[in-house]
C-alpha positions, 0 to 999 in steps of 0.5 A: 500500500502506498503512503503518503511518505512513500508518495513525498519521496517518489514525487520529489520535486512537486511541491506547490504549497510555497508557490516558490520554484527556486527549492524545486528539482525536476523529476530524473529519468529512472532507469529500470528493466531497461526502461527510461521513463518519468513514468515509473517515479509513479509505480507502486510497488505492485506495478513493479513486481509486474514490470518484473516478470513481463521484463523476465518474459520479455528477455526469453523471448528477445533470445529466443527471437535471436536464436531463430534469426541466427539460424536463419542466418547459418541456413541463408550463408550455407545456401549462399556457398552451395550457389557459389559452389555451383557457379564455379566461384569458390 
């Protein structure tokens, strides 16, 4: 649950009660899961255990992506050289 300390210390910076600029920082970017997001200043924490495991399936499914378009590659290159082979160009 989120409190009214965990939201001052999120939220730093946006304090409107003076009126003054001058003691204001601006919000930095946070970097997390690979994100850089204003955003994720405002995430409680069950927005960030989700964030978690989508960042974890995410991940597999980056490598797996990888590991299909590699084949794909060591597939094209051999077929490349058995062309080549066939032209008399090797």
């Amino acid at each position: 649950m989120q409190t009214a300390t965990d939201t001052a210390a999120r939220v730093a910076g946006t304090d409107t009660q003076n009126g003054s600029k001058k003691g204001r920082k601006p919000l930095a970017k946070v970097e997390l899961f690979g994100i850089r997001a204003l955003w994720l200043h405002f995430a409680d924490e069950m927005d960030l255990r989700r964030l978690a495991k989508l960042h974890v399936r995410i991940r597999v499914k980056e490598r797996a992506l990888h590991d299909l378009k590699e084949e794909r590659r060591q597939i094209m290159r051999k077929c490349t050289r058995r062309m080549q082979r066939a032209q008399g160009k090797n």
